[in-house]
MDAnalysis code that builds the backbone (N, CA, C; Angstrom):
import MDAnalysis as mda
import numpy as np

u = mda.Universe.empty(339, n_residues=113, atom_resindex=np.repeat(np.arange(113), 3), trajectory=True)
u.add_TopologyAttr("name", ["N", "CA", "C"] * 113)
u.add_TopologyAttr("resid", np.arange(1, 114))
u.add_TopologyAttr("resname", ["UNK", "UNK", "UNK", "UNK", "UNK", "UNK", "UNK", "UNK", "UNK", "UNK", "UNK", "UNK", "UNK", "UNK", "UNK", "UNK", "UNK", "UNK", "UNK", "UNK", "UNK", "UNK", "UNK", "UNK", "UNK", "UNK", "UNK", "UNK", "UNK", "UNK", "UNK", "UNK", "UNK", "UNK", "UNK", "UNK", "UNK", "UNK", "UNK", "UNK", "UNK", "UNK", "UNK", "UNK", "UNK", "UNK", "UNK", "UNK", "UNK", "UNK", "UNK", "UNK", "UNK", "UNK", "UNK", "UNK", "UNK", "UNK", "UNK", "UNK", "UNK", "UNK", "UNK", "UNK", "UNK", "UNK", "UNK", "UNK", "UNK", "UNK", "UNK", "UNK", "UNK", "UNK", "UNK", "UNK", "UNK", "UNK", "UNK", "UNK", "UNK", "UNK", "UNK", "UNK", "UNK", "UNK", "UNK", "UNK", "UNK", "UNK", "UNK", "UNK", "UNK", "UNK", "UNK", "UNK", "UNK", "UNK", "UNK", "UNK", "UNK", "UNK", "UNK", "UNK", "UNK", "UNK", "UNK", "UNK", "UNK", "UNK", "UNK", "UNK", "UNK"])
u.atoms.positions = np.array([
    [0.825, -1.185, 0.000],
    [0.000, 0.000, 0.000],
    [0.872, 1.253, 0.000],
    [1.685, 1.011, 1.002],
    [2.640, 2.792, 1.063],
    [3.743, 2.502, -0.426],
    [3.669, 1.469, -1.209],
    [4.896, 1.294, -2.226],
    [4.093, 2.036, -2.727],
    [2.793, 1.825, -3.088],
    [1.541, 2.312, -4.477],
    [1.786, 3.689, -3.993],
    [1.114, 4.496, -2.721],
    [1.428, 5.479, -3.058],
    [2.554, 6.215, -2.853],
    [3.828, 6.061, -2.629],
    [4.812, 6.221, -3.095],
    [5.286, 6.548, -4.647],
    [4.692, 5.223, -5.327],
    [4.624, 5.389, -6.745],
    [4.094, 6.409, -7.477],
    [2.796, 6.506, -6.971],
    [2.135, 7.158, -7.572],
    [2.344, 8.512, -6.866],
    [3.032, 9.068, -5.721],
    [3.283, 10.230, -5.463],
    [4.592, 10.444, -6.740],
    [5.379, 9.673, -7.223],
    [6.367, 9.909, -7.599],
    [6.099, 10.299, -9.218],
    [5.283, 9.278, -9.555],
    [4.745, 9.594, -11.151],
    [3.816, 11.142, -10.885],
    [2.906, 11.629, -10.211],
    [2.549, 12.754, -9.979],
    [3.491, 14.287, -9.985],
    [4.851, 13.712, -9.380],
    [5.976, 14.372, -9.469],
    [6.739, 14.765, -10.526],
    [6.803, 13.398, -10.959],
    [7.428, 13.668, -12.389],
    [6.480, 14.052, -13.770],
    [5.471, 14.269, -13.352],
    [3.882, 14.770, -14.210],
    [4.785, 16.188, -14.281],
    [4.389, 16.827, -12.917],
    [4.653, 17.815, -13.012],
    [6.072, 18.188, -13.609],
    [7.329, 17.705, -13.088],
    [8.251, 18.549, -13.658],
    [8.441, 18.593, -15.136],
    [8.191, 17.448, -16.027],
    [7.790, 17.021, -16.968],
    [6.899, 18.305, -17.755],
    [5.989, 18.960, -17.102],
    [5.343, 19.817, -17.360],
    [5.516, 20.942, -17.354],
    [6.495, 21.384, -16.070],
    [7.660, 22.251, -15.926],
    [9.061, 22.482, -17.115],
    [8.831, 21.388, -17.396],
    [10.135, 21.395, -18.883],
    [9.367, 22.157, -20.193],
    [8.290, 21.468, -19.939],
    [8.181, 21.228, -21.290],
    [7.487, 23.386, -21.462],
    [6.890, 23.794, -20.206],
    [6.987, 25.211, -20.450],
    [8.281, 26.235, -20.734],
    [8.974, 25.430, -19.802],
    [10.724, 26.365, -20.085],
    [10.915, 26.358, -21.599],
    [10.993, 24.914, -22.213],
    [11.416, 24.284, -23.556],
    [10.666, 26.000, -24.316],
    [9.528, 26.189, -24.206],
    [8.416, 26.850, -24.964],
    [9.213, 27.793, -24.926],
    [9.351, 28.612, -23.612],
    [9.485, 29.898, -23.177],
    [11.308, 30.100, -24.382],
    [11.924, 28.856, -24.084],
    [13.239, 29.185, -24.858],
    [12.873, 29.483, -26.026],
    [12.157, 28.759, -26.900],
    [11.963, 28.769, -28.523],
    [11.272, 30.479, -28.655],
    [10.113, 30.880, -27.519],
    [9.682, 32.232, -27.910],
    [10.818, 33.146, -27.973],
    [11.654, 32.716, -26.575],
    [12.738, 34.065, -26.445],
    [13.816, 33.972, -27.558],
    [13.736, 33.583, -28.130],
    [15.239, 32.652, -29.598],
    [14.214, 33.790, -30.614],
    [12.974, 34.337, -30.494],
    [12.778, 35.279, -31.713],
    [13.199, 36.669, -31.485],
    [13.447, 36.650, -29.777],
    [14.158, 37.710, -30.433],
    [15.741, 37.916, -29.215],
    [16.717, 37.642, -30.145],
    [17.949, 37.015, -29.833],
    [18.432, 38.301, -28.642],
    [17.992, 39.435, -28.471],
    [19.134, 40.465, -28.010],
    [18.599, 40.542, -25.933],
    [17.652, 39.441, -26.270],
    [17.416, 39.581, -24.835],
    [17.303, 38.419, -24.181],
    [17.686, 37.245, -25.265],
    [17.814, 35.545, -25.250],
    [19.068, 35.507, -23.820],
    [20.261, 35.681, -23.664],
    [21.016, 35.373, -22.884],
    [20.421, 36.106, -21.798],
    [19.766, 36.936, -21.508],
    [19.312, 36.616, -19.760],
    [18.210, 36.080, -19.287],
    [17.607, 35.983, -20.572],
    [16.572, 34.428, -20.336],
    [16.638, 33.026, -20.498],
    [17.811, 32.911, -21.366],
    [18.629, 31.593, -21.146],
    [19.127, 31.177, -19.694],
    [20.009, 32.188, -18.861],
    [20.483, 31.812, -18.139],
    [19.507, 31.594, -16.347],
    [18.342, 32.501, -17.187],
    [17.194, 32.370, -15.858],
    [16.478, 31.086, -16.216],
    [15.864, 30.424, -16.937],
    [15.927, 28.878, -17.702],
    [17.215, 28.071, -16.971],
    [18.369, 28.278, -17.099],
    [19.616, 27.489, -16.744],
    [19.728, 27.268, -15.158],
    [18.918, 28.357, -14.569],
    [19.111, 28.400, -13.350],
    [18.045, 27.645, -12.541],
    [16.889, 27.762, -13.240],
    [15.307, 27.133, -13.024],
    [15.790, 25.585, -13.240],
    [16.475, 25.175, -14.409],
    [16.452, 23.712, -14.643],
    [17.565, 23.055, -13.547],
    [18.638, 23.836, -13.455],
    [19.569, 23.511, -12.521],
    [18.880, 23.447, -11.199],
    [17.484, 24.360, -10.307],
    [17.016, 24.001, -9.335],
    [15.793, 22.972, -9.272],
    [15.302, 22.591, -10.304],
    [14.788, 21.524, -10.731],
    [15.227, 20.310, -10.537],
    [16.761, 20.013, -10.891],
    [17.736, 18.748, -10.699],
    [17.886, 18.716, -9.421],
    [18.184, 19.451, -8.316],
    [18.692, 19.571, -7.378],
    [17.571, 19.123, -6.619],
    [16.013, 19.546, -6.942],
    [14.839, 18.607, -6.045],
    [14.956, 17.251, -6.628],
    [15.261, 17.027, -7.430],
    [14.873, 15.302, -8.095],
    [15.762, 15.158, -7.732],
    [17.331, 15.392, -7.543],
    [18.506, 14.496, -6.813],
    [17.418, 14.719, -5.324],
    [17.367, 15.549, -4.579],
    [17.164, 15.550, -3.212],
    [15.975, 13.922, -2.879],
    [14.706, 14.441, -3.718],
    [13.631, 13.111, -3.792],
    [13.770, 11.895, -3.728],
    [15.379, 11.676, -4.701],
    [15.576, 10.464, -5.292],
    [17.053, 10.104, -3.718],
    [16.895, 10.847, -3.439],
    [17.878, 10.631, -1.430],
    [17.353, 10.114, -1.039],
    [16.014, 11.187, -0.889],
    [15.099, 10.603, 0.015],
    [14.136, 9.636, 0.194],
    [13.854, 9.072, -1.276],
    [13.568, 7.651, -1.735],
    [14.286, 6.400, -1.243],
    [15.366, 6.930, -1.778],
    [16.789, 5.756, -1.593],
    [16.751, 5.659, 0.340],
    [16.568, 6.674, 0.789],
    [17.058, 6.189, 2.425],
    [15.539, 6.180, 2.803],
    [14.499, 6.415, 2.494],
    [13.300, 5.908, 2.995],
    [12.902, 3.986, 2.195],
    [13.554, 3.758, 1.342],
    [13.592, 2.401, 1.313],
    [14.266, 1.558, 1.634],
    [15.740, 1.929, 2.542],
    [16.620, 1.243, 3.690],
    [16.283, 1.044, 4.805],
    [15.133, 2.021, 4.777],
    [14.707, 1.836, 6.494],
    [13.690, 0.812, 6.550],
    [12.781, 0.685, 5.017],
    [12.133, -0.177, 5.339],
    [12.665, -1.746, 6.103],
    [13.112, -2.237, 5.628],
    [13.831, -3.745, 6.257],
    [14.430, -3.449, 7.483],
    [15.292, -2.220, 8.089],
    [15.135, -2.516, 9.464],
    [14.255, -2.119, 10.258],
    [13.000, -1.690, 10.133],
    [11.631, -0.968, 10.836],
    [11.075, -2.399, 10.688],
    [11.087, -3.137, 9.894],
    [10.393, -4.531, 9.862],
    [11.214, -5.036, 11.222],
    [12.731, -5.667, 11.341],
    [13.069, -6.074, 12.036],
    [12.842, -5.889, 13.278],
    [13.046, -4.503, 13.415],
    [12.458, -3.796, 14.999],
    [11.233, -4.478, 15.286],
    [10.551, -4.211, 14.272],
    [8.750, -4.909, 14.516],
    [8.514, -6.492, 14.925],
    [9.766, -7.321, 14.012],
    [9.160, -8.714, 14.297],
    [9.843, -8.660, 15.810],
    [11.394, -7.960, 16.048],
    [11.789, -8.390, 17.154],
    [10.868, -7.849, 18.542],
    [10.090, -6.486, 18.756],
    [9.119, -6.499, 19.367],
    [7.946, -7.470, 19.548],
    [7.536, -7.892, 18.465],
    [6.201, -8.609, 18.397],
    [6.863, -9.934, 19.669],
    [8.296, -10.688, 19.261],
    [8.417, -11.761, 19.793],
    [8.809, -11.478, 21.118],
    [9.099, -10.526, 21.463],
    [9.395, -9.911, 22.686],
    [8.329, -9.919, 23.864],
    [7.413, -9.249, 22.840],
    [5.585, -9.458, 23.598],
    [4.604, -10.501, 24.018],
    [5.520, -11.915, 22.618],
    [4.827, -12.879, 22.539],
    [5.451, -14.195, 23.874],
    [6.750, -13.379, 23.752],
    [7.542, -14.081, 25.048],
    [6.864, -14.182, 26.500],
    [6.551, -12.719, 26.374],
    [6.192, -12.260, 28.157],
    [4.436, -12.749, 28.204],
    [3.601, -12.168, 26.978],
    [2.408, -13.227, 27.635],
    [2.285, -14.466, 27.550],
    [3.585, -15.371, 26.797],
    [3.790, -16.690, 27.557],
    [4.165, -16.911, 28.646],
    [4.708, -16.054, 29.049],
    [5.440, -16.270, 30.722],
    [4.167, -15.856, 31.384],
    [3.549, -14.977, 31.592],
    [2.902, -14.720, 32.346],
    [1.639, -15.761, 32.173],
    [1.497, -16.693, 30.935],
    [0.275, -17.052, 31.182],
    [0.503, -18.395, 32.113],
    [1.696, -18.575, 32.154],
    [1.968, -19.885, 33.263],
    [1.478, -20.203, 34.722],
    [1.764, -18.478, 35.064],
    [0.699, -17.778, 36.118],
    [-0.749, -17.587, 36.477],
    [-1.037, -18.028, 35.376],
    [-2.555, -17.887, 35.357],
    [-3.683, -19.170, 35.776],
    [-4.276, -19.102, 36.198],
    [-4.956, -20.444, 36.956],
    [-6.000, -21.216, 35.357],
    [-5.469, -22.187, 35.274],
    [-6.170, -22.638, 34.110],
    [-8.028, -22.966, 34.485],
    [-8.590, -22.759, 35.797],
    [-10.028, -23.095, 35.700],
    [-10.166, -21.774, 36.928],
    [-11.009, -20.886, 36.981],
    [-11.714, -20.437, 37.710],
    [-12.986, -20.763, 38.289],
    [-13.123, -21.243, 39.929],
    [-14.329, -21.484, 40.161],
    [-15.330, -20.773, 40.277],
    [-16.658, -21.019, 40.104],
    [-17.813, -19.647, 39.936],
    [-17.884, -19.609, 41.393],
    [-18.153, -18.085, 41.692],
    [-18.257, -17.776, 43.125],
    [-19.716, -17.901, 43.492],
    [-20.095, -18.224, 44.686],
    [-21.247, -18.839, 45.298],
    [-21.725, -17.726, 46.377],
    [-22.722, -16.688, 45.929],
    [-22.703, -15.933, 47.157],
    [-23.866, -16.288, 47.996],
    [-23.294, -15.409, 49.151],
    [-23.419, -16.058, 50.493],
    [-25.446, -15.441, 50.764],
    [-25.768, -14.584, 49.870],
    [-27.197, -14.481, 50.095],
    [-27.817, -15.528, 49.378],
    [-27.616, -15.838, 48.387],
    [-28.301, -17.242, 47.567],
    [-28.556, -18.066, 48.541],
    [-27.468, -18.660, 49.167],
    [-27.466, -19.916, 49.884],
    [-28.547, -19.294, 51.255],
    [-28.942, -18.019, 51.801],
    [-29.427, -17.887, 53.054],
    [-31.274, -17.847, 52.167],
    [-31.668, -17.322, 51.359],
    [-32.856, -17.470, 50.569],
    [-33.170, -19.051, 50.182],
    [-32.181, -20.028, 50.353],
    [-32.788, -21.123, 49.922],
    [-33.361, -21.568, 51.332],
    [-32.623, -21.432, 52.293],
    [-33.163, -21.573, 53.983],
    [-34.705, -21.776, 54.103],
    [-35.044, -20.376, 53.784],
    [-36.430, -20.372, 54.082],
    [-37.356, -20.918, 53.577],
])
């Protein structure tokens, strides 16, 4: 369940930047008509795509070390579970395997009469 949306947070992600390109791409070809003001819109483009990379490296970190943790967060888990499963075995040794029903003491004085 958290892989799916994982996934699908990630394809949503890449929707967008994908979508993000493909406006820069535009914005370059308009500014290329007219060349004398192209290099400081090139380099504001250069700077946009360069902070673009820098979230998809960061994502793709934080992918990579949020799927290392999975396998030891499991381990923690089974080694708790058996930890738990230990002690209410111990304790159930303690436990009286039959309880007798209690007999109270007005019942028995109402049958008297």
């Amino acid at each position: 369940m958290e892989a799916e949306q994982a996934g699908a947070s990630l394809d949503s992600l890449i929707a967008v930047f994908n979508s993000r390109i493909s406006e820069l791409q535009e914005l370059v070809i308009a500014r290329n008509m007219y060349p004398a003001s192209s290099v400081t819109d090139l380099t504001a483009v250069e700077a946009a795509v360069k902070a673009m990379e820098l979230q998809v490296q960061a994502i793709k970190h934080r992918v990579r070390d949020e799927t290392l943790a999975i396998p030891k967060a499991k381990v923690k888990l089974i080694d708790a579970s058996l930890k738990q499963q230990r002690k209410l075995k111990d304790m159930s040794v303690y436990a009286p395997t039959h309880v007798p029903e209690r007999v109270s003491m007005l019942n028995l004085d109402t049958n008297r009469w």
